[in-house]
C-alpha positions as CSV (number, residue, x, y, z in Angstrom):
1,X,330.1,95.2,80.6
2,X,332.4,97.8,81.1
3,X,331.6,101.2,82.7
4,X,328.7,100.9,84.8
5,X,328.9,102.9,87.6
6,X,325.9,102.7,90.4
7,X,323.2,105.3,90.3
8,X,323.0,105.9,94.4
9,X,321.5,109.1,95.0
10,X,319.0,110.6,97.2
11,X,316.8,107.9,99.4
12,X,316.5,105.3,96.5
13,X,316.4,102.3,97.5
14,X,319.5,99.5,96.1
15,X,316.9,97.8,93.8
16,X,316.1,101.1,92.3
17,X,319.7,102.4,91.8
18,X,320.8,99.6,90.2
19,X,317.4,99.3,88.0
20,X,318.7,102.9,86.8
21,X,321.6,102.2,86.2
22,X,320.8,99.2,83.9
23,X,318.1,101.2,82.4
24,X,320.2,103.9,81.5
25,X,322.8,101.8,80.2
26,X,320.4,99.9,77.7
27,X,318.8,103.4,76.8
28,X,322.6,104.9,75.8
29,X,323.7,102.3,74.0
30,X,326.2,101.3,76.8
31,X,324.9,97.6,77.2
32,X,323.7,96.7,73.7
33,X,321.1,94.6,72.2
34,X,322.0,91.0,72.0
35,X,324.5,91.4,75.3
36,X,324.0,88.8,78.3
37,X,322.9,90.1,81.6
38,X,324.9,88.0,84.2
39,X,323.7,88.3,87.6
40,X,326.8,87.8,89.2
41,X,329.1,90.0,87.2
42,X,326.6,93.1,87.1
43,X,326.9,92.2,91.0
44,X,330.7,93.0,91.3
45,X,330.8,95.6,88.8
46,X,328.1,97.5,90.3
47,X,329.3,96.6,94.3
48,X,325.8,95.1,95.1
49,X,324.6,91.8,96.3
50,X,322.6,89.4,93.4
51,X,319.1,90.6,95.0
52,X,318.9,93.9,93.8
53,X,320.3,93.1,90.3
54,X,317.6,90.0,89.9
55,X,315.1,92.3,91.3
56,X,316.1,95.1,88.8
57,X,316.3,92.9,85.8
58,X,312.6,91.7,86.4
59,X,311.4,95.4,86.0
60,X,313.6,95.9,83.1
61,X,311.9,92.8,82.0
62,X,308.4,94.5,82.5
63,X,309.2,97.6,80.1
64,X,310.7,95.1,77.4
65,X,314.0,96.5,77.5
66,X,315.5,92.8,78.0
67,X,314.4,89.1,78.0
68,X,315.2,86.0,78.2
69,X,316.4,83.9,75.5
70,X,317.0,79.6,75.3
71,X,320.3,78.7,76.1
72,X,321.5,82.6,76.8
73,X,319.3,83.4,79.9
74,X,318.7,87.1,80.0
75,X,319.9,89.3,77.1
76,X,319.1,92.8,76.3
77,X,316.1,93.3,74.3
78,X,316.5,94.0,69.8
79,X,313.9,97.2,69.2
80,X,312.3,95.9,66.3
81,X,309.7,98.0,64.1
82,X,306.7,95.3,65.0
83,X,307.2,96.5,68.6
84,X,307.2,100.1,67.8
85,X,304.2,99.7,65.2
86,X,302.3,97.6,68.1
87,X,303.0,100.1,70.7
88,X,302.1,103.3,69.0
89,X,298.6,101.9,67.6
90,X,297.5,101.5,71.0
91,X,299.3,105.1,72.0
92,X,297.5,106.8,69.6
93,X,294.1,105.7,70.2
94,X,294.9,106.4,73.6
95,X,296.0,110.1,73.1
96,X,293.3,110.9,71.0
97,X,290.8,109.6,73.9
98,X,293.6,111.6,75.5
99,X,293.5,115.3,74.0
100,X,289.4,114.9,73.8
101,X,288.4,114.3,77.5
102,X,291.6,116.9,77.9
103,X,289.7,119.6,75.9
104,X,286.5,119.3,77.3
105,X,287.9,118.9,81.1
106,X,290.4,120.8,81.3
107,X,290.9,123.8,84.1
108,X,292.7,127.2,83.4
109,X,295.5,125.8,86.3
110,X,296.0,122.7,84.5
111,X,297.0,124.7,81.1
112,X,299.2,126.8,82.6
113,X,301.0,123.8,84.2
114,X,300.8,122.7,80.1
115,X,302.6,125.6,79.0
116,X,305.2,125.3,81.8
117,X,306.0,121.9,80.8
118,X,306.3,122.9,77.4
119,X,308.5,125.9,78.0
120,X,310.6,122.9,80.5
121,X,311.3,120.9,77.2
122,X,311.9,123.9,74.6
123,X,314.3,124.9,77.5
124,X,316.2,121.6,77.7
125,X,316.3,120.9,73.6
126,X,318.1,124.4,73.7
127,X,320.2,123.9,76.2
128,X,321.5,120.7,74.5
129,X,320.8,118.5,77.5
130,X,320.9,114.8,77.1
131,X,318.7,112.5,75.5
132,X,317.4,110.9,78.6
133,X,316.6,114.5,80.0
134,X,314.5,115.4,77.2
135,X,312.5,112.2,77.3
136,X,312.3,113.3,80.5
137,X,310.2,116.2,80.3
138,X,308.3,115.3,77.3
139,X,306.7,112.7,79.1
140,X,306.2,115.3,81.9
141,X,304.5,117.8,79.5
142,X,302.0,114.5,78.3
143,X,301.2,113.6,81.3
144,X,299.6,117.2,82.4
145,X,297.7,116.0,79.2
146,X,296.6,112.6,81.0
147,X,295.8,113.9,83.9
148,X,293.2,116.7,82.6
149,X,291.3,113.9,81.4
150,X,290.4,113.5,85.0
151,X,290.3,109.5,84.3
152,X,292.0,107.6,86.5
153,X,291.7,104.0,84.5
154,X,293.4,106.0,81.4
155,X,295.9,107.6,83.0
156,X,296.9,103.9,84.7
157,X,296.9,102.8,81.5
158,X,299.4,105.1,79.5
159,X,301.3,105.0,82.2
160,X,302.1,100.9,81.8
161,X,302.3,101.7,77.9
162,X,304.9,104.4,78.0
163,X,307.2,102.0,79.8
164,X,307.1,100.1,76.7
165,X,307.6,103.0,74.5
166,X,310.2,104.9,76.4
167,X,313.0,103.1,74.5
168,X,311.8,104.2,71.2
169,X,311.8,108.0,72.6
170,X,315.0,107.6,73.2
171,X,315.9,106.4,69.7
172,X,313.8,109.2,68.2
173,X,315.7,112.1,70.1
174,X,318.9,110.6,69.5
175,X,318.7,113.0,66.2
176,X,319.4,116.2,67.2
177,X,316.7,118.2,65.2
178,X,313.7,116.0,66.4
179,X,313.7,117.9,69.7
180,X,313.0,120.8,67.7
181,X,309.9,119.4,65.9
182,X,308.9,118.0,69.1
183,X,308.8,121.9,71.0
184,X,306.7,122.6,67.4
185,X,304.2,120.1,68.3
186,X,304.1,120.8,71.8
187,X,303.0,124.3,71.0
188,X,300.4,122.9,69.0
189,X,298.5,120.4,71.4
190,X,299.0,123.9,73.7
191,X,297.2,125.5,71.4
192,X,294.8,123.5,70.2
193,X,293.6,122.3,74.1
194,X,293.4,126.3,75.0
195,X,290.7,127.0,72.8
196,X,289.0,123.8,73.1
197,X,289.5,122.6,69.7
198,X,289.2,118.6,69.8
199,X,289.4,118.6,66.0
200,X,292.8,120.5,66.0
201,X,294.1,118.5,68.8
202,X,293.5,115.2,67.8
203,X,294.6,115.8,64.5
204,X,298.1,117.2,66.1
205,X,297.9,113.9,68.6
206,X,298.2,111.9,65.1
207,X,301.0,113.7,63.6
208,X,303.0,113.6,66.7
209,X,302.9,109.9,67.0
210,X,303.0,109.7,63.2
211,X,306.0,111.6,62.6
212,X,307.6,109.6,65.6
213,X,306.8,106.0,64.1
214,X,308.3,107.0,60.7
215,X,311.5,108.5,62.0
216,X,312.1,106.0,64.2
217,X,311.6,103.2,61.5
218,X,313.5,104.9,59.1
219,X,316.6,104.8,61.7
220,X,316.0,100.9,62.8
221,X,315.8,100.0,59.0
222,X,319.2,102.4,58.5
223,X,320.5,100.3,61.0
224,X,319.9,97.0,59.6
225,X,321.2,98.2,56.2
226,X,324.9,99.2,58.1
């Protein structure tokens, strides 16, 4: 478990700079699936009592990034395709709830604060940044989307669910050219959620998390055939 270097910045608190840390080093591939967590060498590589780290590991527990395993203790989580497939059927009956209550609720300010996020991403893909940047702001631009809904009980929701999901973003932007579909589809729910069209929107809600579920099963198969 080479390379970590603590997170501190800003007022975070220790728990939280070391749950970053960890997070990001599951999400870039730095502490792989199958590798033991061990509380007290994560402690002296990262300068940090054993509190935070336990305390860290139990949220990285929450968003299924690691778990525990018999006679291991706590290892870092496989992404396996009945994961992905159980998280995105709930996701997309969620987002087309989503992009309904969006079209019919929606306010002129919150569209505008739509296409700003939207330019945000198509800014970053261009500007090459990093993986965990452009997760980043596409979970920004959706959630303008879950907050037009004006439902507070589904917005609660999808929040808990893209905790779960947020690894296999990561795995689906690792390609460079999905970024670029992704500023494509963008520009469609945009569209589609301007002029009020719930047919057009839902129907973009399902290819987004369509085309998402197939490239990223496609790559985790790929990786089992190496």
């Amino acid at each position: 478990m080479k390379g970590l270097k603590l997170e501190a910045g800003g007022n975070v608190s220790l728990r939280e700079a070391v749950y970053q840390t960890l997070r990001r080093a599951i999400l870039t591939n730095l502490l792989k699936p199958g590798e033991r967590l061990m509380e007290l060498k994560l402690a002296a590589e990262l300068g940090v009592s054993r509190t935070p780290v336990r305390e860290a590991i139990h949220l990285l527990e929450k968003e299924l990034l690691v778990k525990q395993e018999p006679h291991k203790g706590i290892v870092v989580a496989e992404i396996t395709l009945k994961q992905l497939r159980d998280v995105l059927e709930v996701r997309s009956m969620l987002e087309e709830l989503a992009v309904r209550l969006a079209c019919r609720r929606g306010r002129e300010t919150d569209l505008e604060r739509l296409r700003a996020a939207a330019g945000d991403f198509a800014s970053a893909v261009e500007a090459g940044e990093d993986v965990t940047e452009l997760a980043a702001k596409d979970v920004a631009f959706h959630d303008v989307i879950y907050h037009m809904t004006e439902n507070e009980r589904l917005i609660q929701m999808v929040a808990n669910l893209w905790e779960q999901i947020y690894r296999y973003r990561i795995e689906y932007l690792k390609e460079v050219h999905r970024g670029e579909d992704l500023v494509k589809e963008h520009q469609e729910l945009v569209k589609a959620l301007g002029s009020r069209d719930e047919k057009a929107a839902v129907q973009t809600a399902r290819l987004h998390i369509a085309n998402q579920e197939l490239a990223i099963a496609r790559r985790l198969e790929g990786e089992k055939s190496e």
